[in-house]
N, C-alpha and C positions, 0 to 999 in steps of 0.2 A: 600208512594212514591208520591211527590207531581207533580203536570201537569211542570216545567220546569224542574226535572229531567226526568220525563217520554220522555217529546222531546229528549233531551239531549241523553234519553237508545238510542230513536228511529233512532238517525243520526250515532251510530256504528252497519255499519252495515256488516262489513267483520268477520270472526273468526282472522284474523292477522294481523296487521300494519308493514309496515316499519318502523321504528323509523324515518325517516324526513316526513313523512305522519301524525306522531301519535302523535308529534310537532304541529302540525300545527291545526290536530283536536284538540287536546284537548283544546286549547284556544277556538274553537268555541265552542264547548262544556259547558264551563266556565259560569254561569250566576248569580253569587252573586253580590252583590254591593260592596265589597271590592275586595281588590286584591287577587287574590285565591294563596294557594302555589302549585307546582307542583309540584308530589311527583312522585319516582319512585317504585315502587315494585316489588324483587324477589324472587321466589320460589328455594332455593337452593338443589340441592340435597345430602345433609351434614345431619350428626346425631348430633348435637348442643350438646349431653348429653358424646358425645367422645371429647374429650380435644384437641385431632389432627387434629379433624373435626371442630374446631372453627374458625369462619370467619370474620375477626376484622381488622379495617383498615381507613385510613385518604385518601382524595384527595381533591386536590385545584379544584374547578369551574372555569372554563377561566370568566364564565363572574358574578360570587358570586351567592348570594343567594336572593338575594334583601332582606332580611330584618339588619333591627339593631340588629347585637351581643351583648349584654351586659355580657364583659368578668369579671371575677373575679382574683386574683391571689393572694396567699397564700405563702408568702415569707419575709427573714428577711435583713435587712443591705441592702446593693450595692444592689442588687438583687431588691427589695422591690422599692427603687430609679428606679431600670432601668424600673420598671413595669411602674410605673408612667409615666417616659419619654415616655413611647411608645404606652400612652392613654388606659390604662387600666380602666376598672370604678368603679371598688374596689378593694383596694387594704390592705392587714395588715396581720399581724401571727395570735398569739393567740385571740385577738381581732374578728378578721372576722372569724376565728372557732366558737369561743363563741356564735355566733350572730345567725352561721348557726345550731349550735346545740340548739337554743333557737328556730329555724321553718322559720327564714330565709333564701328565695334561691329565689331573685328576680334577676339571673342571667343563661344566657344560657349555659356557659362554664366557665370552674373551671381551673385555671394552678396552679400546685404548683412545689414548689423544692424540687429536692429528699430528704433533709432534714429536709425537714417538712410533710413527708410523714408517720413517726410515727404519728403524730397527727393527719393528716389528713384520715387516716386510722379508726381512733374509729369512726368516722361520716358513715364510708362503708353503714350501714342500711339505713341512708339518702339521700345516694347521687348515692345509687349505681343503686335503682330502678328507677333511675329520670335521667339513661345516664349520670349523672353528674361529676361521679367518675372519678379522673384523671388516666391518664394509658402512661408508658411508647413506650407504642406502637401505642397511638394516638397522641403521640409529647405532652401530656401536666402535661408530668412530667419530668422537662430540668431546668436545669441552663440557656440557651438559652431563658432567659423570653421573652425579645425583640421581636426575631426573630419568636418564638411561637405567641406573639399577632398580629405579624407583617401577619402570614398567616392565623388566622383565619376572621382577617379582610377582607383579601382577597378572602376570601369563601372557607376557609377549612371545611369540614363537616366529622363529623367521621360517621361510619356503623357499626352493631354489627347484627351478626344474632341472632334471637332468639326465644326461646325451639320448635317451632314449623318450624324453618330452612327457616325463613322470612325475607327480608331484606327491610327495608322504607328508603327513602335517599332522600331529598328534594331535588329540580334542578332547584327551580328558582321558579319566577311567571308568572300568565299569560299574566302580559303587559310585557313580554321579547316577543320579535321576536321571530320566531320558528326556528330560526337557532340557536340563543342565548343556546335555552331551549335543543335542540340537541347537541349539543357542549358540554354542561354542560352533561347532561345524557352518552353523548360516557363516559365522564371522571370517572364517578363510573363506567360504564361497564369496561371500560381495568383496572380500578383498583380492582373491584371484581374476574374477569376472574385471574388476577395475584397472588389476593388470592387466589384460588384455591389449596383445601390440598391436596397434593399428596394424602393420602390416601382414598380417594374421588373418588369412581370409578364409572361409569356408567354416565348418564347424568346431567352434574352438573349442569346446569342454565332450571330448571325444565318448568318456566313458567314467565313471566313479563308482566307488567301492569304499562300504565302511566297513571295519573289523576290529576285533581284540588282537591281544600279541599273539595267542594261540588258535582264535576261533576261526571261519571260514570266513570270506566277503558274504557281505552283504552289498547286490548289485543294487544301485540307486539311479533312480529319474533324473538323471543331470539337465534334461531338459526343461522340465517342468521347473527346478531348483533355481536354472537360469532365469527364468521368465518369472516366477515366484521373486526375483531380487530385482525385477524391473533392469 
């Protein structure tokens, strides 16, 4: 533990934050020389390993993510065109398959079209451990190519819980305002809460934590934050 995290432990020093309190520490918290990400993490209380219990889902950031997406998209004819139009940064069928079954994946996000979903399917072992896998339940498996690039630019960020019923969801960086970074955070809160599996009984938002890439958590109210989203 080096002496600017040690500081950093030493300035949380409640067991719970408000979430506009835990905004606002965590920036001071922050002490890398680049721009730190702020991440959120929850403790769900879901069995990952029950199929009904899986917690999986898109939401827009009001105010992004601040970093650069480099989107992919896997599509052929018109489609393949509209990608382009709409600033895609690679774009091909079998081509940009080939490439990524050769070990490249110098991008963040993958869209394809349903009909290029047989092939983009054999690639599953590669792309699936790396988040990268398209799914039609995070929008980025659509004829709506366009429309798809159009929101991850705009800070769409997918969440998946996983085996151990964790959820990490980036909400910005530390040079956002910490109303920026709250804004962005409520927006996975009401969309987690919405996920919420019916069959999921007892206390579902077990425990949460905001942080930079380097800084300590900041432990948060998750209860108060729940009831704050009605």
């Amino acid at each position: 533990m080096g002496k600017n995290f040690k500081a950093a432990v030493g300035k949380v020093t409640r067991p719970v934050y408000g979430l506009d309190e835990a905004c606002h520490l965590v920036k001071e918290l922050a002490f890398a020389k680049f721009d730190e990400t702020v991440e959120l993490s929850l403790r769900l209380g879901v069995d990952p390993k029950r199929a009904d219990q899986m917690v999986r889902g898109t939401t827009v950031l009001p105010h992004g993510t601040g970093k650069k997406v480099r989107i992919a998209v896997v599509a052929k004819g018109e489609k393949e065109q509209e990608a382009r139009e709409a600033g895609a940064d690679y774009v091909g069928n079998d081509d940009l398959l080939q490439k990524i079954q050769e070990g490249w994946l110098d991008f963040d996000s993958l869209i394809a079209t349903p009909d290029m979903m047989g092939a983009v399917g054999k690639l599953g072992k590669m792309l699936g451990p790396r988040g990268l896998m398209p799914n039609p339940k995070t929008g980025t498996v659509t004829f709506e190519v366009g429309k798809a690039i159009q929101e991850i630019r705009k800070g769409r960020v997918e969440y998946k819980v996983d085996k151990a019923g964790n959820v990490h969801v980036p909400v910005g960086k530390v040079s956002f305002q910490g109303g920026q970074i709250q804004e962005n955070a409520q927006s996975v809160f009401d969309s987690i809460l919405k996920a919420k599996p019916s069959s999921s009984k007892g206390k579902y938002i077990k425990s949460a934590t905001l942080s930079s890439t380097m800084g300590p958590g900041v432990p948060l109210d998750g209860a108060s934050i729940a009831k704050q989203m009605g």
